[in-house]
C-alpha positions, 0 to 999 in steps of 0.5 A: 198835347205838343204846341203846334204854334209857332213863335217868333224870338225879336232878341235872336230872329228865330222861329221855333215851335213851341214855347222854347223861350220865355214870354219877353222873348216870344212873340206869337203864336202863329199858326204857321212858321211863315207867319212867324218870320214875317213877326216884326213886318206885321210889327211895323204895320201895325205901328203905322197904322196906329200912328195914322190914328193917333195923328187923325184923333189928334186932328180936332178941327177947327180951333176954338174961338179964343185960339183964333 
């Protein structure tokens, strides 16, 4: 049975499909080569999102009495 995802290549910017490259040269899969090529928005996204949770997690409140 042939790989009917698709992958995207953050070293080349290329969409293939299949397994072509190896694992540290693959980003996927995606079901479609659209999704493919938007790799590394979704990439960026993601990262936001998680900074933005990071920073609230961060966020303790008030500090304790001996910091004050």
């Amino acid at each position: 049975m042939a790989d009917e995802k698709f992958y995207f290549d953050p070293t080349t910017h290329e969409v293939t499909q299949g397994k072509e490259t190896s694992w540290d040269n693959r980003m996927g899969p995606y079901d479609t080569r659209e999704e493919a090529e938007r790799a590394l928005e979704k990439v960026a996204e993601r990262n936001k999102q998680a900074e933005a949770q990071d920073e609230a997690d961060d966020d303790w409140g008030e500090p304790a009495s001996w910091d004050k």
